[in-house]
N, C-alpha and C positions, 0 to 999 in steps of 0.2 A: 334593535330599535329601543326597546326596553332603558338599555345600560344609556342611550341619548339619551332618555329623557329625564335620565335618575340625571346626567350631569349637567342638563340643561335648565332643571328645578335648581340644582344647587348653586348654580350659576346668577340665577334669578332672584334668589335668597340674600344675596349679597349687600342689598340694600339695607338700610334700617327702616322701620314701622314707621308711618308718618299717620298720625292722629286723622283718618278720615272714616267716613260712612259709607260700606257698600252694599250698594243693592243691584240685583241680577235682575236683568228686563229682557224681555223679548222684544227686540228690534225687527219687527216687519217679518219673523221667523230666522230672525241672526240673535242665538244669544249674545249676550251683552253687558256690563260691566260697568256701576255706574260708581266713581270715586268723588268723595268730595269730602273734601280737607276742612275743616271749622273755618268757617265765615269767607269761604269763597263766595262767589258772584255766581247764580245761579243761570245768567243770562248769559254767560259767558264760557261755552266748552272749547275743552282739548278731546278733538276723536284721534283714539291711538290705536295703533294696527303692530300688535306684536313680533316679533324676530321670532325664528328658530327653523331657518331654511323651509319654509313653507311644507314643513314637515311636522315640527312639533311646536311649544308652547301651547299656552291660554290668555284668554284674557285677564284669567287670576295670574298668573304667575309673573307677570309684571305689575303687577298693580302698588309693589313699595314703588319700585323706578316711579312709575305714575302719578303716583300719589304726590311724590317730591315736586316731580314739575308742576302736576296742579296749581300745589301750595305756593310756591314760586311763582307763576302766574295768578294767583289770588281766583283760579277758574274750577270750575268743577272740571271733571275728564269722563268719556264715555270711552271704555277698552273692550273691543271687540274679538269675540271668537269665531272668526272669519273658519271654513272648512278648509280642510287639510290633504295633502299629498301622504300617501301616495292614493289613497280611498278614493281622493277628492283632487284631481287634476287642473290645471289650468282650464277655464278660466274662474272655477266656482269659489275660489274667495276673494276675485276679485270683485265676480257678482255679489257676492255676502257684503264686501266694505263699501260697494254704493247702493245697496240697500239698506244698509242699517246707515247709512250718511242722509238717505232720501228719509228714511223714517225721523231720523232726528230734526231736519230741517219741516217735518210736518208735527213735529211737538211745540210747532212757532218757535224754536231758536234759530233766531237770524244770520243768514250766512256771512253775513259780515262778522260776525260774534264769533265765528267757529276756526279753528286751528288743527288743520292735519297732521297726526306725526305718524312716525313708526321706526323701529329700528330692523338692522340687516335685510335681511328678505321683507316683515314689514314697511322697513324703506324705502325701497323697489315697488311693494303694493300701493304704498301712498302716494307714489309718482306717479306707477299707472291708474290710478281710481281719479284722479288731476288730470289726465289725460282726458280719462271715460268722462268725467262730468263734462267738458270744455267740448267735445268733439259731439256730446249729447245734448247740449245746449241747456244743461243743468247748471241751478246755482252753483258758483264755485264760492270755496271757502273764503278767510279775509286773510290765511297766509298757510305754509305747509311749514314743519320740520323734518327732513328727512336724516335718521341718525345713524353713522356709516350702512348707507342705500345698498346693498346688491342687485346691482341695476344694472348687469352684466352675467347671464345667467348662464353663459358658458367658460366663465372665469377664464378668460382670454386676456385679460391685460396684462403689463407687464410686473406690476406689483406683485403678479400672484409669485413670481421666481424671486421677484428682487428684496423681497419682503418676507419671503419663506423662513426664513431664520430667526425671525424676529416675533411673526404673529404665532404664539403659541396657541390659540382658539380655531382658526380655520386652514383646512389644509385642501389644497386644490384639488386633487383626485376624488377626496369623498366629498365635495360641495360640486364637482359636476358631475357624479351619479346621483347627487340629489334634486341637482336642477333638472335631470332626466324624467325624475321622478314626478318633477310638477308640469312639467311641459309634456309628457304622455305625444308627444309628435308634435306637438304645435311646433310653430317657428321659432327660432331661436333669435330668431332677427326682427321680431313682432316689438315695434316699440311698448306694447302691451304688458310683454313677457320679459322683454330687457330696453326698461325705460330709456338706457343712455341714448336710444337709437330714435327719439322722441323729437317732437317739431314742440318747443316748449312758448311759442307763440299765446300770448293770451292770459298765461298761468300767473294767480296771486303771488308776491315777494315768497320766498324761500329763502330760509336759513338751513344749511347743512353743518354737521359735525362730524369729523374724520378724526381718524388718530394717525398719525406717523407710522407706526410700527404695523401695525396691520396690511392685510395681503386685500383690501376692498381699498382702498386709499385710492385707488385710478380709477374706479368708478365713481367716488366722491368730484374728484376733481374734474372727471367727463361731464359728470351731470353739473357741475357747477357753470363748465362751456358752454354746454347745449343751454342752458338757462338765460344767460348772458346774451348768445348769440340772438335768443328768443324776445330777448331785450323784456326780460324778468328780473325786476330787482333783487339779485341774490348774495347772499352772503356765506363764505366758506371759513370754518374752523379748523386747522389743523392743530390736535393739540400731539405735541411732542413724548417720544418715550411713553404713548399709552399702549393700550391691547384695545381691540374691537369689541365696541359697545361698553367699553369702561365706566360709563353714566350708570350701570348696575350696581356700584359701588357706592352709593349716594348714603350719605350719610356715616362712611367709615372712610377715604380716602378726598382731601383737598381737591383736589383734581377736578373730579367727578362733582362735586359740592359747587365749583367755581363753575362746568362746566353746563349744571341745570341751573346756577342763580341765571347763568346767561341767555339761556334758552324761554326762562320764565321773564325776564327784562323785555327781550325782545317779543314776544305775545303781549305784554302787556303794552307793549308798542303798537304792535297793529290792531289790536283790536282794542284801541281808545280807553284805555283801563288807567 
């Protein structure tokens, strides 16, 4: 677990510094992570729900990626350290991310103001916390991003063979003893626990980003179905020749640069900016 985390920091590191102010809040007893870029809109949040197989990450260790889209969005961002598998099983971070959502929307930021993202497994949690609000009869946000979702927590698609070669980042045997890890027995068919399997009825516009080469790529594109069918306005990215979560690169790789100017266009889209 260790040797993850060392190369999951390193991973995360990949971005460049993006000139913002952090400060660490207690959210309703979710720590919390408050980024903001020089001369963002203070009325205007990005809530972001970290990757790292609902095992590891922080809300620090994303917070270059973060900071970039912010500033791209012209918004502050609130990055959340939701609780962790294997300590902390399903369902406790995805109660952590609609508690620090519910705390945020009681600091009077208006839900229409607000934008969900998250990437990998944070991608998956910000489908299901979209789910939680909707089925709870909780404000919903004014749009989500979800950034290659693992929204398919028993890696059953066929991406995970057909794409094997190519995703050097995730490998199917150790991402479904780690989905074991967060599901602790739950269902695996729980649209809760694997979003794809979700009535996405009701839910604000979404924009997703996938890469080609990666082995979650048919989870991107399920969820992009199930949205559709839900009759949600959504929008799917596939960008060609990347690796999963390639947005980590922000600030040293075009790519990646082209792929948050777009992410931050389109928030500024929905939320009237």
């Amino acid at each position: 677990m260790a040797a993850a985390r060392l190369v999951n920091d390193l991973f995360a590191s990949w971005a460049t510094a993006v000139d913002c102010v952090l400060n660490e809040v207690d959210a309703d007893g979710v720590r919390a992570l408050w980024i903001d870029p020089v001369a963002a809109d203070p009325e205007r949040v990005l809530f972001y729900l970290h990757g790292g197989g609902y095992i590891l990450g922080t809300a620090d260790h994303v917070a270059k990626m973060v900071g970039h889209i912010a500033r791209s969005a012209g918004c502050r961002a609130l990055s959340v350290d939701y609780r962790l598998a294997p300590e902390h099983g399903y369902p406790a971070g995805l109660d952590d991310a609609v508690t620090a959502y519910t705390w945020l929307l009681d600091q009077r930021v208006r839900p229409g103001q607000v934008v969900v993202a998250g990437d990998s497994a944070g991608g998956g949690l910000c489908l299901a916390m979209l789910l939680t609000l909707r089925d709870r009869g909780l404000p919903l946000p004014a749009a989500a991003v979800p950034i290659s979702p693992w929204a398919e927590i028993t890696c059953s698609a066929d991406a995970w063979v057909r794409n094997a070669d190519t995703d050097f980042l995730l490998d199917k045997e150790r991402l479904t003893g780690i989905g074991e890890l967060y599901t602790q027995g739950a269902d695996p068919g729980d649209p809760l626990v694997s979003p794809v399997h979700g009535d996405y009825a009701g839910l604000p516009p979404m924009y997703i980003q996938a890469s080609a080469y990666e082995t979650l790529l048919d989870d991107c594109l399920a969820v992009a179905g199930a949205a559709a069918r839900g009759g949600v306005d959504v929008r799917l990215d596939v960008f060609p020749e990347m690796q999963h979560v390639f947005q980590y690169c922000a600030g040293n790789m075009p790519e990646a640069d082209e792929a948050i100017s777009r992410i931050g266009n389109w928030i500024r889209l929905q939320t009237g900016a």
